[in-house]
C-alpha positions in Angstrom: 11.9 24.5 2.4 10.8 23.8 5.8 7.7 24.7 7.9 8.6 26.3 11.7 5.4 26.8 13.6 3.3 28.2 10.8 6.1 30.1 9.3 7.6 28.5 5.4 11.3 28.7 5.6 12.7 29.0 2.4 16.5 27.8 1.6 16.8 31.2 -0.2 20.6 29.4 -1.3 18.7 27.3 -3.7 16.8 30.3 -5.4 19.1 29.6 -8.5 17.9 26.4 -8.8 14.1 27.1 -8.6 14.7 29.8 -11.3 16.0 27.5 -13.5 13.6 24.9 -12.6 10.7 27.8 -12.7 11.8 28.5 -16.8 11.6 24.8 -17.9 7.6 25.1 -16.2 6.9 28.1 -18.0 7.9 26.7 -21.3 5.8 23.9 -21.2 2.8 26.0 -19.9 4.0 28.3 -22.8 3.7 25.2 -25.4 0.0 24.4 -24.0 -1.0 28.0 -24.4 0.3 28.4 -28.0 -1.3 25.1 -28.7 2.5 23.2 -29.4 1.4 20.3 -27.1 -2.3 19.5 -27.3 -5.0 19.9 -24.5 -8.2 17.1 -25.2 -11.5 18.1 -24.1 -14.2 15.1 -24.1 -17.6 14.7 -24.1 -18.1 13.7 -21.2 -17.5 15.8 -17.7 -14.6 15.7 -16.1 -13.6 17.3 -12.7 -9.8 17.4 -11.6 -9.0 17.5 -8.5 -4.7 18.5 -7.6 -2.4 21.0 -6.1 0.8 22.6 -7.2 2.5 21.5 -4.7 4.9 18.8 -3.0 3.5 17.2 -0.3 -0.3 16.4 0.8 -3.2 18.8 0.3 -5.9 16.9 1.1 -6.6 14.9 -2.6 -8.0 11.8 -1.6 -10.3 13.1 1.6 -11.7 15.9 -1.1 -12.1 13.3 -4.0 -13.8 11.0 -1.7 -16.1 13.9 -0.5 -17.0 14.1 -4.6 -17.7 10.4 -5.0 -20.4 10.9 -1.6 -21.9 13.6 -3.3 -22.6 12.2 -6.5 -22.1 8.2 -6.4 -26.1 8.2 -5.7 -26.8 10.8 -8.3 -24.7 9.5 -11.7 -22.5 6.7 -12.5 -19.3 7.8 -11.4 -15.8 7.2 -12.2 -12.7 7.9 -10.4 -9.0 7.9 -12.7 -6.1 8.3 -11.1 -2.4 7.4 -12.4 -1.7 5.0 -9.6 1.3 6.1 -8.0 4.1 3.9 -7.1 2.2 0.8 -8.6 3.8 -2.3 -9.9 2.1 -2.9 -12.8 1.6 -0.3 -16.4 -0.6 0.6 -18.8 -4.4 1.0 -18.1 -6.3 -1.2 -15.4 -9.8 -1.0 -14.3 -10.2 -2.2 -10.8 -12.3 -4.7 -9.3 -12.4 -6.4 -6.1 -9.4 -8.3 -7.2 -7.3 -6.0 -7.7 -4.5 -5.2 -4.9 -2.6 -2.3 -3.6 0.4 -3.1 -5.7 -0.8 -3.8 -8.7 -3.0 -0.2 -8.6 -1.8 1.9 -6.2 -2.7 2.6 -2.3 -4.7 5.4 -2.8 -7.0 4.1 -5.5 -6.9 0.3 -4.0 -8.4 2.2 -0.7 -11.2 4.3 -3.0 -12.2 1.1 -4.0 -12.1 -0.5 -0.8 -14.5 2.0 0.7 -16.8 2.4 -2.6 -17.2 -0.9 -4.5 -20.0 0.2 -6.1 -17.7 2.8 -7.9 -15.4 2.8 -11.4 -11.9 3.5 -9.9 -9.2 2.7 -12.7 -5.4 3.9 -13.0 -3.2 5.0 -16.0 -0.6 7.1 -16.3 -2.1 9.0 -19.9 -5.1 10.6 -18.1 -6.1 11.1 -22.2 -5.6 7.3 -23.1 -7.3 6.6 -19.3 -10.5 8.7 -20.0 -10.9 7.1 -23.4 -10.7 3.7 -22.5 -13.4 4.3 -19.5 -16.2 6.0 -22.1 -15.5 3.3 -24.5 -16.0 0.7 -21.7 -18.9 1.9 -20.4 -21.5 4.2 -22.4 -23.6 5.0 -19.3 -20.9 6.7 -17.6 -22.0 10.1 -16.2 -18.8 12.1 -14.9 -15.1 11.0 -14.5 -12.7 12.4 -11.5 -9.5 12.7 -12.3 -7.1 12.6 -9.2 -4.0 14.4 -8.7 -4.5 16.0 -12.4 -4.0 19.7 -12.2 -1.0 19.8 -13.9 -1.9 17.1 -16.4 -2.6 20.1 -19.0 -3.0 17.4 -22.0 -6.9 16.9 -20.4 -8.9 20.2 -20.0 -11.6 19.2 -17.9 -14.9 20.9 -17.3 -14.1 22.0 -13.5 -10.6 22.3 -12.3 -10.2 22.6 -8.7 -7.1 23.6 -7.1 -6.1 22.7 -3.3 -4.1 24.8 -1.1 -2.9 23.8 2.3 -3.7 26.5 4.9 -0.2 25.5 6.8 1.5 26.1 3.3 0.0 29.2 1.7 1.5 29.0 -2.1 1.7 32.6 -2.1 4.0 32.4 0.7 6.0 29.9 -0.9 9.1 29.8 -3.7 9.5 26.9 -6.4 11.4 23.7 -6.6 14.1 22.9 -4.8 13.7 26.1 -2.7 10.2 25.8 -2.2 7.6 23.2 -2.9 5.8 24.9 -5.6 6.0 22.3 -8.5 5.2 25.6 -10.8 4.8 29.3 -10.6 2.1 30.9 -8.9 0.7 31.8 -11.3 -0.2 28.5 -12.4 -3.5 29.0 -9.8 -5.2 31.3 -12.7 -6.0 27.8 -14.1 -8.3 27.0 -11.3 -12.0 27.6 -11.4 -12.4 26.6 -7.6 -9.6 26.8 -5.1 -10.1 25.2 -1.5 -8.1 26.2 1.4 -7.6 22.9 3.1 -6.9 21.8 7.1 -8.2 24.9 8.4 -8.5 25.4 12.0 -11.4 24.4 13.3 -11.1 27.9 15.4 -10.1 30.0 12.3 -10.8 33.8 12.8 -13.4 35.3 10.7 -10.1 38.0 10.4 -8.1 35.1 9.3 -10.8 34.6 6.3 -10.6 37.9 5.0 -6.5 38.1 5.2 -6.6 34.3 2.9 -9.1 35.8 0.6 -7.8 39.0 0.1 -3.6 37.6 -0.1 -4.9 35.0 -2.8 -6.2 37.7 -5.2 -8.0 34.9 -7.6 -10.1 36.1 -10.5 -13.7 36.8 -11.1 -14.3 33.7 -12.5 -12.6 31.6 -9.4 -14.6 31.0 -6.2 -12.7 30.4 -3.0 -13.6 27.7 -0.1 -12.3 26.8 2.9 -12.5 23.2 4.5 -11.3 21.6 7.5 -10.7 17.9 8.4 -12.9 15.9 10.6 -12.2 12.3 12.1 -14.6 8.9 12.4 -14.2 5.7 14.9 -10.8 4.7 15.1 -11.2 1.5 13.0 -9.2 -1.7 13.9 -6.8 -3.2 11.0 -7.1 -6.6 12.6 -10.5 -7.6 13.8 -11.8 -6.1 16.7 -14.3 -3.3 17.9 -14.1 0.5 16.9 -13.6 2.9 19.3 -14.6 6.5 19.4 -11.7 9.0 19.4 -13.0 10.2 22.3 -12.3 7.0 24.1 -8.4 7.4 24.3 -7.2 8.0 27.7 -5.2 11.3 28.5 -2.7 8.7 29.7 -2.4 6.3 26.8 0.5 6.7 24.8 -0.4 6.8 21.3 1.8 5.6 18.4 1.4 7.8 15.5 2.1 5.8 12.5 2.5 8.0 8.8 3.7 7.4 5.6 1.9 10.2 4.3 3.6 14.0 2.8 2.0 16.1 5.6 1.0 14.3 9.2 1.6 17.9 11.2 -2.1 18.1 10.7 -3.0 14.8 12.4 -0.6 15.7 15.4 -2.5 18.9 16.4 -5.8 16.8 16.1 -4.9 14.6 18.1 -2.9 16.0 21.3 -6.5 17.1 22.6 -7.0 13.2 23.6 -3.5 11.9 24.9 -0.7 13.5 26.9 1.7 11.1 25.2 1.7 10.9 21.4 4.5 9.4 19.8 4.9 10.3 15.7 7.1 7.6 13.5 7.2 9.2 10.0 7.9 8.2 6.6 7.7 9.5 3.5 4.6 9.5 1.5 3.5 6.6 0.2 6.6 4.5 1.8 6.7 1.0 1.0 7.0 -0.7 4.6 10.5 -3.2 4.5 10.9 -5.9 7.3 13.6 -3.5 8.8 10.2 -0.9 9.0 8.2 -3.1 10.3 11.2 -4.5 13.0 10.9 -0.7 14.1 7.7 -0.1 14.4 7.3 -3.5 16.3 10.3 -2.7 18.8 8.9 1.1 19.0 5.6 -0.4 19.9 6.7 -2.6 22.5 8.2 0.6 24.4 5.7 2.7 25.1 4.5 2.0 28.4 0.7 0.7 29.1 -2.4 1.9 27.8 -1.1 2.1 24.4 -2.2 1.9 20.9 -0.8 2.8 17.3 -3.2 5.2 15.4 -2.4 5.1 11.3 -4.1 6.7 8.1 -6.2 4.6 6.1 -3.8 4.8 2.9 -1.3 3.7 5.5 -3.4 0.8 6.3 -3.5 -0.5 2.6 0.0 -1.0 3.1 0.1 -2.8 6.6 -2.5 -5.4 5.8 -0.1 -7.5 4.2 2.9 -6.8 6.0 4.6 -10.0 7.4 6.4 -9.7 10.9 3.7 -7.4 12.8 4.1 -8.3 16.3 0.7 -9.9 17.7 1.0 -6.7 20.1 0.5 -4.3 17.6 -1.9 -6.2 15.0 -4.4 -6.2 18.4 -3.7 -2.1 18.5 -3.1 -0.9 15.7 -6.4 0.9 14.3 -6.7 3.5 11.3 -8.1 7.2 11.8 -10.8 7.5 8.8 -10.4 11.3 7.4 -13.8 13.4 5.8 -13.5 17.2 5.2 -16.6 19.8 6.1 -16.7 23.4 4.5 -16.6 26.0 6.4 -18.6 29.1 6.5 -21.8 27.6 5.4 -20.3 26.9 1.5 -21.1 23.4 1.6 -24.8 23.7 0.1 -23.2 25.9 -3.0 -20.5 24.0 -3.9 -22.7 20.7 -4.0 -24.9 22.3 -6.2 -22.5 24.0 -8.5 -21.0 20.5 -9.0 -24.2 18.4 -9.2 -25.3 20.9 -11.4 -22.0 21.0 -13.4 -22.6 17.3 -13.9 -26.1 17.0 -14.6 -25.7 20.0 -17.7 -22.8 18.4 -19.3 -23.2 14.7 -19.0 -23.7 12.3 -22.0 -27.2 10.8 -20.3 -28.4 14.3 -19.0 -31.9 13.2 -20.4 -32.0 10.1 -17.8 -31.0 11.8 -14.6 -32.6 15.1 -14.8 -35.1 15.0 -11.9 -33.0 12.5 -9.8 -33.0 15.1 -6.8 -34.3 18.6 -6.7 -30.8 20.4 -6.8 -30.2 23.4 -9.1 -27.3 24.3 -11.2 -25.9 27.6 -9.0 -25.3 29.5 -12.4 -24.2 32.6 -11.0 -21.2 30.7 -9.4 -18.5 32.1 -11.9 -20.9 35.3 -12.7 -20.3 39.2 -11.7 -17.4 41.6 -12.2 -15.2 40.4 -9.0 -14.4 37.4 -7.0 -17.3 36.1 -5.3 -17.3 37.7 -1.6 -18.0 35.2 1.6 -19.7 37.0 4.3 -18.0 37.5 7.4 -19.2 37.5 11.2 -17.2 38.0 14.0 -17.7 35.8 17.1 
């Protein structure tokens, strides 16, 4: 499958394929619905965070948004399995730890919140277990990129959906990138449309809300990304987005699933952008680095390489970056905003979530003034967003 403007092409030739792919995922749902494999819950809340799809969603920009919210609140963890890291088993990170040995993603969580339990294993169960043993004061675990880790049923599942790659327009594995049915979405008790327009069409809500037919007992949200100060690798100042010139040439430099995104936002602040892609989480070789060096280097003047911040984890290190580009190179920090005023009730329902269920409820209650939003899952149809036309 390929996107074309905002159109998902499917390679209908592979339809075979996902079929069969599509019956080996509903047997294994089937076996967690008739109980065959387990699902652990624990006493202790858990929020999941995950998609059912290939490529990038917005995971680490939404799980970070979670850690903001309640780092000053509880005492938070954040579990993830550490992809692509070099080392096994269970490891709780400190400010030791590198990107290898953990992962990028969680090597960057912990980066930007030190104050914060960030630890990696593959057996989410085995993960959570070891962090409650570890420390009894722990108030709520996220788990990242755990939807479809069904062997942990945590308290709120939350399901993202990019808005360029509707799953209800899309087909399963290999034809599509749906990693299960669609079905699979009934799981969710939140599902967030993500990268939204900043422009969307209050028409454009009620078309997504209506096409994703969720339950009573799911709420919908909508978010869209928003950028801070370019922030140098290197040493140096940090400019303001708004300080590119429309005639510096901009090297766009992503190893991440989905950097379509990133392009639109940025082609408002330069007539010349210039994307070098890899794939997601690519591990940057010498020859990598001998291209992006050489790339650099023809671009003509004012020019400057623009990278994500999980990118960034893995260029610190990198050997061979010409002078040139370690003085321009700067990364493009990522938060998400809600849309259509939903921020204030899905804080809430989560802070509230949290402060019900966790294991030291008695200590935090009175922390902050919040209130549990009960009626979030409550009524007799999907809970209906209010629109206004412009």
């Amino acid at each position: 499958m390929r996107v074309e403007g905002d159109f998902i092409v499917i390679n209908k030739w592979l339809l075979p394929f996902s079929w069969l792919y599509g019956l080996g995922v509903k047997l294994r749902n089937m076996a967690f619905e008739l109980g065959i494999l387990k699902t652990r819950s624990f006493d202790v809340p858990v929020i999941s965070v995950g998609n059912i799809t290939v490529g990038g969603t917005g995971k680490t920009p939404h799980v970070e948004y979670l850690v903001k919210q309640l780092k000053d609140l509880f005492h938070v963890a954040v579990l993830s399995r550490g992809y692509k890291r070099k080392s096994k088993g269970f490891i709780l990170a400190n400010e030791r730890s590198t990107m290898p040995e953990i992962g990028d993603e969680p090597y960057q969580m912990k980066q930007k919140f030190p104050e914060v339990t960030v630890a990696v294993d593959k057996s989410r169960c085995h993960g959570i277990e070891e962090l409650t043993d570890k420390d009894k004061k722990l108030d709520v675990i996220l788990l990242d990129d755990a939807f479809q880790h069904r062997y942990v049923k945590p308290g709120v599942n939350i399901l993202l959906v990019d808005y360029h790659r509707l799953v209800i327009y899309d087909a399963l594995l290999p034809a599509g990138r749906l990693r299960e049915p669609l079905s699979g979405k009934d799981r969710a008790d939140i599902v967030i449309i993500t990268k939204c327009p900043k422009d969307l069409k209050p028409m454009e809500y009620r078309v997504i809300t209506k096409a994703m037919n969720l339950y009573p007992y799911q709420t919908l949200y909508f978010t869209t990304l928003e950028y801070d100060k370019l922030q140098p690798i290197f040493g140096g100042e940090p400019r303001p987005l708004e300080s590119l010139h429309a005639d510096e040439h901009v090297l766009l430099l992503t190893g991440i699933a989905s950097p379509e995104q990133m392009i639109h936002d940025l082609k408002p602040y330069t007539k010349q952008l210039t994307p070098l892609t890899f794939a997601d989480h690519h591990h940057f070789k010498p020859k990598d680095i001998q291209l992006i060096n050489d790339t650099f280097s023809q671009l003509s003047e004012p020019r400057c390489i623009i990278t994500t911040e999980k990118d960034a984890t893995r260029l610190q290190n990198a050997e061979n970056l010409s002078d040139e580009v370690r003085q321009h190179i700067y990364t493009l920090p990522v938060n998400i905003r809600f849309m259509l005023e939903q921020e204030e009730m899905f804080n809430q329902y989560i802070i509230g979530y949290v402060r019900k269920n966790s294991r030291n409820s008695i200590l935090v209650k009175g922390k902050d003034d919040h209130k549990s939003s009960n009626s979030h899952h409550s009524g007799n149809r999907t809970r209906t967003i209010s629109f206004r036309d412009n």
